[in-house]
MDAnalysis code that builds the backbone (N, CA, C; Angstrom):
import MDAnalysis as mda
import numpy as np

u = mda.Universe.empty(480, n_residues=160, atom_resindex=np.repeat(np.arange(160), 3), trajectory=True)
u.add_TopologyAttr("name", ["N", "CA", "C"] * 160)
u.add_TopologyAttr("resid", np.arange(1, 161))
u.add_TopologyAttr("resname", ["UNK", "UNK", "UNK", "UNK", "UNK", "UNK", "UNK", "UNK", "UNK", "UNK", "UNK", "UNK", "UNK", "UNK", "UNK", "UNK", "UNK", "UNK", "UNK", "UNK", "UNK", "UNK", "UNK", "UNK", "UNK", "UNK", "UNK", "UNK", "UNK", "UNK", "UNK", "UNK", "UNK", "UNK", "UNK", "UNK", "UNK", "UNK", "UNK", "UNK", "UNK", "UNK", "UNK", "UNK", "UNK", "UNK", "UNK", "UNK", "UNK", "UNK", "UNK", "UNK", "UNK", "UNK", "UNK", "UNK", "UNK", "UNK", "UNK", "UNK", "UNK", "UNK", "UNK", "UNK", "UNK", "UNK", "UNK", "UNK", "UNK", "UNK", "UNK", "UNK", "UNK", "UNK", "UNK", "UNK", "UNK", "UNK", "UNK", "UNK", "UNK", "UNK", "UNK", "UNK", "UNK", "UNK", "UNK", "UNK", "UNK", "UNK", "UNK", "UNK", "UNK", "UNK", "UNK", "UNK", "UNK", "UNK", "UNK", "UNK", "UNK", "UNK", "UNK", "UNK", "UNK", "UNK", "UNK", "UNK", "UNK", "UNK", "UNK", "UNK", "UNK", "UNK", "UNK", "UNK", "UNK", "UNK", "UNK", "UNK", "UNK", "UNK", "UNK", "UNK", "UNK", "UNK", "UNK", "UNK", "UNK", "UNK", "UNK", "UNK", "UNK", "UNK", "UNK", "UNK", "UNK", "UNK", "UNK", "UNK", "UNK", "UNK", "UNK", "UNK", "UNK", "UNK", "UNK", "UNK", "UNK", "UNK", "UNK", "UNK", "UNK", "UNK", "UNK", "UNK", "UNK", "UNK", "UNK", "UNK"])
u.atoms.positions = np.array([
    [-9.371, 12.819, 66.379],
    [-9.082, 11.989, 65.239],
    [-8.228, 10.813, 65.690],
    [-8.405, 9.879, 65.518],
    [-8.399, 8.478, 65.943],
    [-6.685, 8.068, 64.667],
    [-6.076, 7.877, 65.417],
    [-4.690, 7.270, 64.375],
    [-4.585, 5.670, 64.291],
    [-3.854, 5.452, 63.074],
    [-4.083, 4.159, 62.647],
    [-3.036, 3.555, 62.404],
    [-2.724, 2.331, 63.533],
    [-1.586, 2.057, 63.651],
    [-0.711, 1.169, 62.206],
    [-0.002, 1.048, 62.200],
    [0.855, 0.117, 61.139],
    [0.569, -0.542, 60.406],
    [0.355, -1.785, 61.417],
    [-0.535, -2.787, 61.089],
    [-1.748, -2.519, 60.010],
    [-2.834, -1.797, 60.439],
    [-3.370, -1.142, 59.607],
    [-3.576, -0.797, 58.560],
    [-2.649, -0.023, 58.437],
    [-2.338, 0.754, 57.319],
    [-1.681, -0.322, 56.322],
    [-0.683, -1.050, 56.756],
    [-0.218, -2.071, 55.616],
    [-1.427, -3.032, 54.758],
    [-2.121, -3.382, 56.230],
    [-2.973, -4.387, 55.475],
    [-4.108, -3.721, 54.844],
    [-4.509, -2.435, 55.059],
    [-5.281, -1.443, 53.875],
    [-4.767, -1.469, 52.557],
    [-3.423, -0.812, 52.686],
    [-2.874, -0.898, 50.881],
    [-2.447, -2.625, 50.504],
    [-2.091, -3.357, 51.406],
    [-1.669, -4.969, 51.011],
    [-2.993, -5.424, 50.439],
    [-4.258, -4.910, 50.602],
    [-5.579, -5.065, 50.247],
    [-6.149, -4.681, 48.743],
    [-5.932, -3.566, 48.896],
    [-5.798, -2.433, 47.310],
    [-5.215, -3.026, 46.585],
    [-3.901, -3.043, 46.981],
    [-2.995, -3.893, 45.843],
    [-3.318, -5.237, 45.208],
    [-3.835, -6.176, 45.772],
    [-4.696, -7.672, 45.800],
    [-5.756, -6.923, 45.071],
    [-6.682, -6.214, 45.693],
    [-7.948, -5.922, 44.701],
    [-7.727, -5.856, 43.196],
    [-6.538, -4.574, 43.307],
    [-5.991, -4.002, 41.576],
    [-5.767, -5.069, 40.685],
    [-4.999, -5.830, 41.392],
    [-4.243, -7.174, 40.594],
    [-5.190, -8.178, 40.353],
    [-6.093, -8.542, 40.991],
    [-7.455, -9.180, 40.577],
    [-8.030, -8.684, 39.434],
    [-8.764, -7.453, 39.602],
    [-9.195, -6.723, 39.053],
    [-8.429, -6.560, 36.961],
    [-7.299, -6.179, 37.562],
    [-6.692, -6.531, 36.430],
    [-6.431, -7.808, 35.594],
    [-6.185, -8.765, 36.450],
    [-6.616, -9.989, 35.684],
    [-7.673, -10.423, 35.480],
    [-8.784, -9.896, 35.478],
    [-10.317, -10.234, 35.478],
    [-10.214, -9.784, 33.672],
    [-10.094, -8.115, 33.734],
    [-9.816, -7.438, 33.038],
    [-9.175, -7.972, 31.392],
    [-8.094, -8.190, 31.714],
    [-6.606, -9.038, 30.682],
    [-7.632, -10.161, 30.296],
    [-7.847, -11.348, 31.069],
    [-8.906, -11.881, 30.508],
    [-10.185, -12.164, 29.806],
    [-10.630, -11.064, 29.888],
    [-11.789, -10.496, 28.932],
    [-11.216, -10.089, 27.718],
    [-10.045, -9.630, 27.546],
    [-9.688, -8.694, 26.500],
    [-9.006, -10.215, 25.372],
    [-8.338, -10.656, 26.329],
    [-7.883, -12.178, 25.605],
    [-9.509, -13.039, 25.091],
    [-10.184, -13.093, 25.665],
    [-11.306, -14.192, 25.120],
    [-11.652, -13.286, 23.733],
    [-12.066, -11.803, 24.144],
    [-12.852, -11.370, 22.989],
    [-11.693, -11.373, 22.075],
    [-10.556, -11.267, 22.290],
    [-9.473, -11.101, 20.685],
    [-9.820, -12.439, 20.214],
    [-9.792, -13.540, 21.230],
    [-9.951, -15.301, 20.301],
    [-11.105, -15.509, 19.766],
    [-12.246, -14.683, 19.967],
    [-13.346, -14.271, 19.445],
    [-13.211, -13.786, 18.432],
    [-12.966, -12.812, 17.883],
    [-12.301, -12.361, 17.029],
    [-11.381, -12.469, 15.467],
    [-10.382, -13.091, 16.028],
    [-9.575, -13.861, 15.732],
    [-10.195, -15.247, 14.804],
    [-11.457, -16.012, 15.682],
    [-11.938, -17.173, 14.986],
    [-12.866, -16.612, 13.874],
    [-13.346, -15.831, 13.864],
    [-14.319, -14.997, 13.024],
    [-14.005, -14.304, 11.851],
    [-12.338, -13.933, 12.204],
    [-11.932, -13.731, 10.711],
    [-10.972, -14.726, 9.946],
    [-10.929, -15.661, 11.108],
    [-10.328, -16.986, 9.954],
    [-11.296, -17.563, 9.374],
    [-12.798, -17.737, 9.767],
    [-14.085, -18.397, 9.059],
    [-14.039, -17.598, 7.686],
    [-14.148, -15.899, 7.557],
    [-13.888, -15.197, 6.803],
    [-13.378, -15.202, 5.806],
    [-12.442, -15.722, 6.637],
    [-10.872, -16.191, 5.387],
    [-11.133, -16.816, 4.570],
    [-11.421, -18.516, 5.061],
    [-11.810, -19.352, 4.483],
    [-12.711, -19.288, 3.592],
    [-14.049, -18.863, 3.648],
    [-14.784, -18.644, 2.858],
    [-14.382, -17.430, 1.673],
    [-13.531, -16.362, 1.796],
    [-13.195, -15.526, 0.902],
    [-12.383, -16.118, 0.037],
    [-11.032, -16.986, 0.299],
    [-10.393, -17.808, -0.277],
    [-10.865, -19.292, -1.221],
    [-11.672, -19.881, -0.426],
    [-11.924, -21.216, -0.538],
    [-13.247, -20.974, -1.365],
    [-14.216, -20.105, -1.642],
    [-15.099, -20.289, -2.169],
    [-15.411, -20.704, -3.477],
    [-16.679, -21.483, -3.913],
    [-16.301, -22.034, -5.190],
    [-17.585, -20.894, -6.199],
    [-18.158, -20.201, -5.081],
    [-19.278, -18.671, -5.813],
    [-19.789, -17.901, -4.788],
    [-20.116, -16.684, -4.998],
    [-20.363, -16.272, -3.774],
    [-21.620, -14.802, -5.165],
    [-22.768, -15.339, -4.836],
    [-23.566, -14.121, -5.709],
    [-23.710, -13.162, -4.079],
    [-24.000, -11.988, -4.407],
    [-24.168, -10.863, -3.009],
    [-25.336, -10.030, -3.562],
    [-26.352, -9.536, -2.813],
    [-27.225, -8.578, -2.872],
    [-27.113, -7.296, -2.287],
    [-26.512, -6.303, -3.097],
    [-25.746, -4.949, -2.715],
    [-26.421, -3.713, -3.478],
    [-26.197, -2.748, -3.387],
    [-26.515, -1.884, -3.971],
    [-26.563, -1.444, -5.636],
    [-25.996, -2.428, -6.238],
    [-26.390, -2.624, -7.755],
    [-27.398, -3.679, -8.109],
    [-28.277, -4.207, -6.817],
    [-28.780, -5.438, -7.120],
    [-28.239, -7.043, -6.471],
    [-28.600, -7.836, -7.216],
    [-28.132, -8.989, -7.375],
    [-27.308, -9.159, -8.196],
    [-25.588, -9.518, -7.808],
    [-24.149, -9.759, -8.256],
    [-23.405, -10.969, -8.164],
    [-23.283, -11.529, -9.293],
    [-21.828, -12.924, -9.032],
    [-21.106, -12.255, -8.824],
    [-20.287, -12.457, -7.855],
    [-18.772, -11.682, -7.170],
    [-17.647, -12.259, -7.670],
    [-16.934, -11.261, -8.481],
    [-16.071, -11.973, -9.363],
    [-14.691, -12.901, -7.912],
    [-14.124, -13.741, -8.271],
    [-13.071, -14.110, -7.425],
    [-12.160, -13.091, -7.164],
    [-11.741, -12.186, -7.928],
    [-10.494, -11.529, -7.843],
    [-11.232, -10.676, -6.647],
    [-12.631, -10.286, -6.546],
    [-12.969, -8.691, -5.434],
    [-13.279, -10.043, -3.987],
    [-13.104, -11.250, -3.759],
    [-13.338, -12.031, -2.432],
    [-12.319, -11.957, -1.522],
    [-10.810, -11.411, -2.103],
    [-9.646, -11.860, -1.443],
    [-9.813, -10.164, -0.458],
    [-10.235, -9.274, -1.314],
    [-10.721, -7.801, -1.251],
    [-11.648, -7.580, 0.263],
    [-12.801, -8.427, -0.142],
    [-13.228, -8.400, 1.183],
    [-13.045, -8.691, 2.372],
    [-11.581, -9.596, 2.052],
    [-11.477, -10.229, 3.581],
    [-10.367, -9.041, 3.838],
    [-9.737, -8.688, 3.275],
    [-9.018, -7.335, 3.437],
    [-9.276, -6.313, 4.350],
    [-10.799, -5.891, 3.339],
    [-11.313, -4.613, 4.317],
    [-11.846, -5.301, 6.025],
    [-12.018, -6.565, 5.840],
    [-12.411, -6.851, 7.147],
    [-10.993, -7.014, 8.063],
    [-9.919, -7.446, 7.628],
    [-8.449, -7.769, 7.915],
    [-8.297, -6.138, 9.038],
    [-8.403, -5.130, 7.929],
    [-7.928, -3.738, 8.780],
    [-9.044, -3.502, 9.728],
    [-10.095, -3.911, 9.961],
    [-10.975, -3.313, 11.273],
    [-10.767, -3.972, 11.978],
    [-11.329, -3.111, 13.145],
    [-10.719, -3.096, 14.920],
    [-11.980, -3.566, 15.181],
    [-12.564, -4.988, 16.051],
    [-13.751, -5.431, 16.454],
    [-13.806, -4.439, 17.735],
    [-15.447, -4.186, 18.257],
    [-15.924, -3.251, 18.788],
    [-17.035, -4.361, 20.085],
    [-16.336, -3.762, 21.470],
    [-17.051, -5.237, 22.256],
    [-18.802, -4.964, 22.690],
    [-18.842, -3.097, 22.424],
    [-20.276, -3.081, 22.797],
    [-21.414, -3.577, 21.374],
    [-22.054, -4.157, 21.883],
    [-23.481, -4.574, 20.927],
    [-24.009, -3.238, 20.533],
    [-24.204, -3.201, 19.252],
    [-25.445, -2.341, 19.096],
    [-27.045, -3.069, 18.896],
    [-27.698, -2.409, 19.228],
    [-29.230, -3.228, 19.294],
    [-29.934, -1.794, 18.090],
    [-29.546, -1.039, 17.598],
    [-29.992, 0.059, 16.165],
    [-30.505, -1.297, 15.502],
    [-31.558, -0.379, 14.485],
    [-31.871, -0.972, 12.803],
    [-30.631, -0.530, 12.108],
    [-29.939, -1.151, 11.043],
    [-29.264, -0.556, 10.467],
    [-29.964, 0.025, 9.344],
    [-28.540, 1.348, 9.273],
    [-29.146, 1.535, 7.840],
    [-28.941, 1.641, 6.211],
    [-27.655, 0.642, 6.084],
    [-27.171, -0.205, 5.089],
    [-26.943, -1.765, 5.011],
    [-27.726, -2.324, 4.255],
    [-26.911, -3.780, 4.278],
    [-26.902, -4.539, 3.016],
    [-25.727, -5.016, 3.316],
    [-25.508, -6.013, 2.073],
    [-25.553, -7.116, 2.882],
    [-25.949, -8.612, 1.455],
    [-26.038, -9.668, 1.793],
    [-25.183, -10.698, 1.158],
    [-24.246, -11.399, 1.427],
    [-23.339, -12.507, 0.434],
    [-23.485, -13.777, 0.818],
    [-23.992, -14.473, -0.178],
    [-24.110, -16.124, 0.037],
    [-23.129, -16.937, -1.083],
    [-22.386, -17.244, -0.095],
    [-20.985, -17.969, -0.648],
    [-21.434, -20.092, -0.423],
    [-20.861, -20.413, -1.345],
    [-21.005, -21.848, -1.680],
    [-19.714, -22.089, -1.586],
    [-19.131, -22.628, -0.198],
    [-17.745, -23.483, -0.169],
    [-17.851, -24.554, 0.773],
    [-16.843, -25.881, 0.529],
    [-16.880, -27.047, 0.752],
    [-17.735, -27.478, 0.832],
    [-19.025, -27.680, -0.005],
    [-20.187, -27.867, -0.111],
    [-21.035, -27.409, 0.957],
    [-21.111, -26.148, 1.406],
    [-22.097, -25.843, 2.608],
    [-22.620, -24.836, 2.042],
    [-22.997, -24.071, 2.549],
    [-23.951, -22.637, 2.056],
    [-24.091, -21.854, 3.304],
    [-23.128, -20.420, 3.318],
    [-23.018, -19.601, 4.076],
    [-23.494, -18.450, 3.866],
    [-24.202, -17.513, 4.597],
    [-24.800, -16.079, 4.114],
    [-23.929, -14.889, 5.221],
    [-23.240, -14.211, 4.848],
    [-22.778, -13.190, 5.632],
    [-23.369, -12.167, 5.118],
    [-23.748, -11.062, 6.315],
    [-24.747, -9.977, 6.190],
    [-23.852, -8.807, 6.820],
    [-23.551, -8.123, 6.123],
    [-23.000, -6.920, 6.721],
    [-23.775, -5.929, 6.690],
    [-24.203, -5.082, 7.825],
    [-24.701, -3.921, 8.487],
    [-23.817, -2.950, 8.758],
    [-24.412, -1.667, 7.998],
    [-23.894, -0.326, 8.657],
    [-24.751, 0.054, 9.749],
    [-24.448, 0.169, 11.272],
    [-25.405, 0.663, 11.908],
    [-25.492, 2.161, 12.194],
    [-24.198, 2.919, 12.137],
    [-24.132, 4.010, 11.866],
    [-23.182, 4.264, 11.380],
    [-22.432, 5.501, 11.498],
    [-21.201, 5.742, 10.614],
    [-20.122, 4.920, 11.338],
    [-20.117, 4.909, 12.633],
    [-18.552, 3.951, 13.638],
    [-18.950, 2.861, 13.663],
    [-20.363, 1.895, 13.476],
    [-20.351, 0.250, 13.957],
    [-20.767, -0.217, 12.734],
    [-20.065, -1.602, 12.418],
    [-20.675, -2.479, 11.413],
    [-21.032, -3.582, 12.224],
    [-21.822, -3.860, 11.714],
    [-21.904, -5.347, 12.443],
    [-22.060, -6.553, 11.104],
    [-21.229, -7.459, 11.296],
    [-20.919, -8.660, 10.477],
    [-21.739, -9.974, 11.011],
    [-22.511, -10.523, 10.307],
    [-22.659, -12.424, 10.764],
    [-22.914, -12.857, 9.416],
    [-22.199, -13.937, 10.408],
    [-22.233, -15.347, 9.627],
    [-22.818, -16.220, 9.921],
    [-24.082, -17.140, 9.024],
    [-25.151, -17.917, 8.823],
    [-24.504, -18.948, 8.694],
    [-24.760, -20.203, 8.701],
    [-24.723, -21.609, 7.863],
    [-23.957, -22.451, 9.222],
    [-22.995, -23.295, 8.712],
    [-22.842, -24.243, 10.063],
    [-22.615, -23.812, 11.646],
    [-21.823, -22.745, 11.037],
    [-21.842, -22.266, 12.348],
    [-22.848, -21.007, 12.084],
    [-22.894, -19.881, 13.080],
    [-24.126, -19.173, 14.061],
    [-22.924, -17.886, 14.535],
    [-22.446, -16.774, 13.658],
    [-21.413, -15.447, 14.410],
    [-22.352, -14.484, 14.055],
    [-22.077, -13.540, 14.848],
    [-22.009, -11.975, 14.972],
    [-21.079, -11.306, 15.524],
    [-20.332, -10.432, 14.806],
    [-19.449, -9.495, 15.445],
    [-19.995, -7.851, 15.140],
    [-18.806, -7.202, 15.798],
    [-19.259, -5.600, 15.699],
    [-18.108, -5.053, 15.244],
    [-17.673, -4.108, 14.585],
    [-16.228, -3.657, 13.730],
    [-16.373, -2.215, 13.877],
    [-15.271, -1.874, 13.865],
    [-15.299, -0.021, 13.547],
    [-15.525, 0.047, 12.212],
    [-16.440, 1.123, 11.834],
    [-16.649, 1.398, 10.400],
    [-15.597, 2.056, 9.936],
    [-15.441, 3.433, 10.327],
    [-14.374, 3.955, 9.076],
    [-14.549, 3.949, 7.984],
    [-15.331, 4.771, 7.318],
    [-15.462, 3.763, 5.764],
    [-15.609, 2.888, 5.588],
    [-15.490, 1.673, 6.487],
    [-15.142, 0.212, 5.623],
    [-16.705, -0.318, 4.557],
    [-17.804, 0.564, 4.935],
    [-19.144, -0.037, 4.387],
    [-19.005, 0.178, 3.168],
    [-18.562, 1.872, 2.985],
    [-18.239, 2.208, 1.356],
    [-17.188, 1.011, 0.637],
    [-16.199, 0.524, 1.096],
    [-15.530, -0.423, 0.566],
    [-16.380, -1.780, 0.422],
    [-17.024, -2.236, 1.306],
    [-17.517, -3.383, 0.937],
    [-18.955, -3.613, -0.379],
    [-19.205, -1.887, -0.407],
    [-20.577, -2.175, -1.253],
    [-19.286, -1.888, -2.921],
    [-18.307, -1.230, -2.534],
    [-17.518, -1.152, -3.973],
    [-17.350, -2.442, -4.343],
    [-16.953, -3.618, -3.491],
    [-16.227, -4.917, -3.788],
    [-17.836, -5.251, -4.359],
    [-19.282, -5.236, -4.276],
    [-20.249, -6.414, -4.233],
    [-20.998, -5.422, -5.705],
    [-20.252, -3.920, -5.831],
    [-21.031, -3.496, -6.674],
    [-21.139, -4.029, -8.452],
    [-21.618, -3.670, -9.339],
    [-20.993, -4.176, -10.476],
    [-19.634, -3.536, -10.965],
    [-19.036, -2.377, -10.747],
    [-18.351, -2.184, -11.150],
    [-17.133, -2.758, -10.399],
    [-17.430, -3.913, -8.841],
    [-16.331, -4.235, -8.336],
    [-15.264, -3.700, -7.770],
    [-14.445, -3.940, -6.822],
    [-13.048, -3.800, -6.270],
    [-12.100, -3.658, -6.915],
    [-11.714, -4.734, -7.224],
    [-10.462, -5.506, -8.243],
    [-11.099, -5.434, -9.576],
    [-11.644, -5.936, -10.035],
    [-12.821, -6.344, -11.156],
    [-14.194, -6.847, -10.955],
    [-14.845, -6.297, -12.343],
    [-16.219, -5.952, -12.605],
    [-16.729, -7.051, -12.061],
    [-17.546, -7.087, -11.181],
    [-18.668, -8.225, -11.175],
    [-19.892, -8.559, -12.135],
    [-20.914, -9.635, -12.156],
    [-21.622, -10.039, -13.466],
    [-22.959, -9.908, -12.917],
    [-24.048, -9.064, -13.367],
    [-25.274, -9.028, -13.118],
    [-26.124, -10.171, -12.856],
    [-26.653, -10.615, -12.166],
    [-27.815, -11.471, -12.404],
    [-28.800, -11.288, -12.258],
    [-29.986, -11.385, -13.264],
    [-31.673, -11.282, -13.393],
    [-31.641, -10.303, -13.732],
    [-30.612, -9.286, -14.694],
    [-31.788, -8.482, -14.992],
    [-31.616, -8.477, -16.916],
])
C-alpha cells in the first residue's frame, strides 16, 4: 500500500472543500432565482386580486361574478402556499378558471389541482406564468372563494 505524502493529502481535501463551496453556491443560487420567481408571481396576483375592477370565475357552481370582498381571499390562500420547483406534466383533476378585468387588460388565471400535494397556478394576458404550489387543501379553499356561496360573501350567478 502506497502512502500519500502531505502535499497530497492537503491538496485532496483543499479540492473537496472548493468543490463543496461551488457546489453550494451553484445551489443558494437556484434557490434565490426560483424565490424571485415566485415572489414576482404573487405580486401579479396581488395586483390583480386588489386592483380588479371584475373578475367572473368558472368553478364548481358554474359561472360566478366574484364578489370583491372573496378577491382579497384568494390572494390569501395563495399568500400561505409554499411554491413547489418540480413540474408536474399530470392532467389535472380539478380546475377552476378566473378572468379578471384590471387596468384595462384581461387576465385569465387557471388553477389546477393535480393531485392532492400540487396545484399548479397560471396566469394568461400580458404577461405568460405558471407556477406549482403545495396543495394542502388550498383547492378546497379556492373553489369556496369562486363558489356561490363564497369566502367572505355570496357571489352572483350568471346565465342561469
Amino acid at each position: 500500500m502506497k502512502k500519500f505524502d502531505n502535499n497530497k493529502k492537503t491538496g485532496i481535501i483543499f479540492g473537496a472543500v472548493i468543490a463543496a463551496l461551488v457546489l453550494s453556491g451553484v445551489l443558494i443560487a437556484g434557490l434565490l432565482i426560483e424565490s424571485g420567481r415566485i415572489r414576482k408571481f404573487k405580486v401579479d396576483v396581488f395586483v390583480l386580486c386588489n386592483e380588479s375592477d371584475i373578475c367572473v370565475a368558472k368553478g364548481p357552481d358554474g359561472t360566478v361574478k366574484v364578489h370583491q370582498g372573496n378577491l382579497p381571499a384568494i390572494y390569501n390562500i395563495l399568500q400561505k402556499s409554499h411554491g413547489k420547483t418540480k413540474a408536474e406534466t399530470k392532467e389535472p383533476s380539478n380546475s377552476i378558471s378566473l378572468e379578471f378585468k384590471c387596468h384595462d387588460e384581461q387576465w385569465t388565471m387557471t388553477i389546477d389541482e393535480i393531485d392532492s400535494d400540487v396545484l399548479r397556478i397560471g396566469l394568461s394576458g400580458p404577461k405568460e406564468k405558471e407556477m406549482y404550489f403545495t396543495n394542502k387543501g388550498a383547492y378546497g379553499e379556492y373553489a369556496q372563494a369562486v363558489s356561490l356561496k363564497g369566502y367572505n360573501t355570496p357571489n352572483k350567478a350568471i346565465g342561469r
